[in-house]
C-alpha positions as a LaTeX table, in Angstrom:
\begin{tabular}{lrrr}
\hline
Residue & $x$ (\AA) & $y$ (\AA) & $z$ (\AA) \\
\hline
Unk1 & 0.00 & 0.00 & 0.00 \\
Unk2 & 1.57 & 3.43 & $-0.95$ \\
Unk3 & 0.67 & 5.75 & 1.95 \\
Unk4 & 2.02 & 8.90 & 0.46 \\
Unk5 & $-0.88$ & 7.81 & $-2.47$ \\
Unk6 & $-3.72$ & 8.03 & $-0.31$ \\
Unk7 & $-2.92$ & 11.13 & 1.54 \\
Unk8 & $-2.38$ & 12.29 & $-2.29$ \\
Unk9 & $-5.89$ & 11.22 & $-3.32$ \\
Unk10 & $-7.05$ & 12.76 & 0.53 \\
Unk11 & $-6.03$ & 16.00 & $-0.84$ \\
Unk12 & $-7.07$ & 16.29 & $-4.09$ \\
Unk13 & $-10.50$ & 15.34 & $-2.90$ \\
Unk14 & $-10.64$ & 18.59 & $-0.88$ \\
Unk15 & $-9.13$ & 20.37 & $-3.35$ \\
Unk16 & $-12.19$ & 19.08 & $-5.65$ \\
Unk17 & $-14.84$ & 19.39 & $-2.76$ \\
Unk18 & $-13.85$ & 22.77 & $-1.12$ \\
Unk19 & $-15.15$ & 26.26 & $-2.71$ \\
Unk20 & $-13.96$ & 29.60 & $-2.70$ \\
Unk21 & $-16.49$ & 32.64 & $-2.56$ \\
Unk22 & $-16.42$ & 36.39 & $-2.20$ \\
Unk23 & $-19.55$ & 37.96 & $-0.83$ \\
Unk24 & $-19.44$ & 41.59 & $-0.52$ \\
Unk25 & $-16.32$ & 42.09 & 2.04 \\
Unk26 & $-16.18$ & 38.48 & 2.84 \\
Unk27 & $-14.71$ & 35.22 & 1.66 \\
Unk28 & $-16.39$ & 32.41 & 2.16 \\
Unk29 & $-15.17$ & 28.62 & 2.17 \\
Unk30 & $-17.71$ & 25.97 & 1.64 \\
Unk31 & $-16.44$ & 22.70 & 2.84 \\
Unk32 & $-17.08$ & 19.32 & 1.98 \\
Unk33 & $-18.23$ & 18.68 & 5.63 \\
Unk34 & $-21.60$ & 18.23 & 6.34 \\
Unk35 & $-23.38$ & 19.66 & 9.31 \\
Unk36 & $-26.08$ & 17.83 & 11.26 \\
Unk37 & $-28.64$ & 18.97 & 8.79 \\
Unk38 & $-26.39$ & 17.77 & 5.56 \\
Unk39 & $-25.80$ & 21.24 & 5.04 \\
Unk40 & $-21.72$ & 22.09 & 4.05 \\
Unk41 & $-20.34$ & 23.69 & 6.54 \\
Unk42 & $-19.31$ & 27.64 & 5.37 \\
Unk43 & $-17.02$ & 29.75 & 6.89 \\
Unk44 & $-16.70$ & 33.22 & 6.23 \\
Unk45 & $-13.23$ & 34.98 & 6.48 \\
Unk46 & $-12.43$ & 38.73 & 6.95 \\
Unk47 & $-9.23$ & 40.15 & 6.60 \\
Unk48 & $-8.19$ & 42.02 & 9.92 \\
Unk49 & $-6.38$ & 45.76 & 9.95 \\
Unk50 & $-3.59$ & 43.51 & 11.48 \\
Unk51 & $-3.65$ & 41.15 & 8.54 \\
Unk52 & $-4.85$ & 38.23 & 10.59 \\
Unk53 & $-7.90$ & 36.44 & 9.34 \\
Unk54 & $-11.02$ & 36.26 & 11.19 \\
Unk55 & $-12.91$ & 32.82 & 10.65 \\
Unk56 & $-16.81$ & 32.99 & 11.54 \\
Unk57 & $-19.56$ & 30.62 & 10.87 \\
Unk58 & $-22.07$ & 33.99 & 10.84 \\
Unk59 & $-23.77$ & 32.57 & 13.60 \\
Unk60 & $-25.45$ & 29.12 & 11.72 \\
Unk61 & $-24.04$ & 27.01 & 14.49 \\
Unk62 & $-25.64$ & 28.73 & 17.42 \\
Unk63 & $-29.17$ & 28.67 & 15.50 \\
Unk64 & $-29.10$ & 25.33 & 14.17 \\
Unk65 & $-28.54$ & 24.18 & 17.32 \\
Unk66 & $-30.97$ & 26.59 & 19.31 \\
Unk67 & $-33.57$ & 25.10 & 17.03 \\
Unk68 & $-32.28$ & 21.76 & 18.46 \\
Unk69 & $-33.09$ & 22.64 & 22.02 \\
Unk70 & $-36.66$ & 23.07 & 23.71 \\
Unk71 & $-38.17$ & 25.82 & 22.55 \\
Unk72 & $-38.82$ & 27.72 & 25.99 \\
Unk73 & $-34.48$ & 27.31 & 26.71 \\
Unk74 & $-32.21$ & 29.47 & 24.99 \\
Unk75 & $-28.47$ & 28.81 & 24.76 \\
Unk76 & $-28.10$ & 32.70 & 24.41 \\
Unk77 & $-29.39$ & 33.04 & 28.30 \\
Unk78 & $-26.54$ & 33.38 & 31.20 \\
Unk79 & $-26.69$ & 30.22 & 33.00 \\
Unk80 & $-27.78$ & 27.53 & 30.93 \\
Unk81 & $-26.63$ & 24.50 & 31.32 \\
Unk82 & $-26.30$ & 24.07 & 27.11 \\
Unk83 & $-24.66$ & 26.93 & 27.14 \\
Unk84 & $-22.03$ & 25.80 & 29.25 \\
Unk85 & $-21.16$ & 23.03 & 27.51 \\
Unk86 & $-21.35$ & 24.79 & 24.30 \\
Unk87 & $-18.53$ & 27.02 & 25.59 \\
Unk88 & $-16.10$ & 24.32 & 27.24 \\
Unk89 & $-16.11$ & 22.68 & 23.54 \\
Unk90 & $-15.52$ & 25.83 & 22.04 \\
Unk91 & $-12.40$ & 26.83 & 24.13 \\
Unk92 & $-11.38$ & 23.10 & 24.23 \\
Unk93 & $-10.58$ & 24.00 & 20.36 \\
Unk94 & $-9.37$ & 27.25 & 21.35 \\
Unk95 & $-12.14$ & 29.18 & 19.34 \\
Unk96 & $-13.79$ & 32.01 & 20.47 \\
Unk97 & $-17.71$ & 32.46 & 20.72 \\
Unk98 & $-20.27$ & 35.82 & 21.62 \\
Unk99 & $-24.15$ & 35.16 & 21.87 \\
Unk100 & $-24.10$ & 35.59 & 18.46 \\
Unk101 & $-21.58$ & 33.48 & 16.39 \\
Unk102 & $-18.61$ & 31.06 & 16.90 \\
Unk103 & $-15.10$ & 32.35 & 15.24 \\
Unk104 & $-11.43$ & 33.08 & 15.42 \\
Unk105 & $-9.18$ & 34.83 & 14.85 \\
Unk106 & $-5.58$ & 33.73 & 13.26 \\
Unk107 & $-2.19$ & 34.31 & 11.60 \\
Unk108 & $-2.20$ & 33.48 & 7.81 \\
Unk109 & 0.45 & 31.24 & 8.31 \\
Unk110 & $-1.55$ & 29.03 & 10.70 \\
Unk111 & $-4.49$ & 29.20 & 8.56 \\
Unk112 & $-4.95$ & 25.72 & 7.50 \\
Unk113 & $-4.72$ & 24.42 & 11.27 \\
Unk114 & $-6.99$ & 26.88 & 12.34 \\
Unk115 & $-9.61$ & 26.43 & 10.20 \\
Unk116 & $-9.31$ & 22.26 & 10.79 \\
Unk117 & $-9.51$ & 23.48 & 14.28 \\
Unk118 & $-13.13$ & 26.11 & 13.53 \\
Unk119 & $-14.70$ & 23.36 & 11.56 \\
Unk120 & $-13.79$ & 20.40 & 14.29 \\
Unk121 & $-15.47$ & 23.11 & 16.75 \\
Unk122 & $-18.34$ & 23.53 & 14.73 \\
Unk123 & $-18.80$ & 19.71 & 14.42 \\
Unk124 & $-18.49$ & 18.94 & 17.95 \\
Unk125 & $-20.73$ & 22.03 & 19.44 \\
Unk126 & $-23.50$ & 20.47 & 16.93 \\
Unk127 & $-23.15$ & 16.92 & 17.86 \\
Unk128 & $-22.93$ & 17.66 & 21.37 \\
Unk129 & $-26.43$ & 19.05 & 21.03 \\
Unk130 & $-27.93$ & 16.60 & 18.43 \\
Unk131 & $-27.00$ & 14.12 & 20.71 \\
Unk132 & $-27.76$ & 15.20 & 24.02 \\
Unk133 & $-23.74$ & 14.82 & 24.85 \\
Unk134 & $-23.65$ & 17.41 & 27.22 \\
Unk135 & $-21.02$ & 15.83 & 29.36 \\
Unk136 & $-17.58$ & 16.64 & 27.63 \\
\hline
\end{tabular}
């Protein structure tokens, strides 16, 4: 088996799968990772002043999963025990989140791992939810 064959195949397939967009100030990355909902995951990137990159999912995460949870709970409230959770997985990826949207900010040369890092985030904050996880 030639290794070095399958991690070439690996990344051509994201090469293939993964889409560049520019909305008005923004770019935005379309992944070939599906969300709970089979959705691609999208993350939207914003050049800083500093020339660091901002990475944000515009908030999709937080209301998918708000959806998710009883109707008369909302993650967005101080002392939930959702939102909690929600924010030990987000620092355990060392992302950043407001009551609005998950994101992060990074150096363009750490780019790649910190996007692998946003959408692992992303992935795990849904999942936690979806399945009713809440103990990580």
């Amino acid at each position: 088996m030639n290794n070095m064959n399958l991690i070439e195949k690996w990344s051509e397939f994201l090469r293939n799968y993964t889409h560049y967009s520019q909305v008005e100030n923004k770019a935005v990355i379309t992944t070939p990772f599906l969300d709970i909902h089979n959705n691609y995951i999208k993350v939207y990137l914003e050049e800083r002043e500093d020339g660091r990159l901002t990475l944000k999912d515009e908030g999709e995460t937080l209301f998918l999963i708000s959806g998710m949870l009883n109707k008369n709970i909302s993650i967005f409230e101080e002392n939930t025990f959702a939102k909690s959770k929600i924010i030990k997985i987000v620092y355990a990826f060392d992302v950043t989140m407001d009551d609005e949207k998950i994101y992060d900010i990074v150096d363009k040369e750490n780019f790649p791992e910190g996007l692998k890092n946003f959408i692992q985030c992303i992935l795990a904050v849904q999942y936690a939810i979806y399945y009713q996880d809440l103990t990580l």
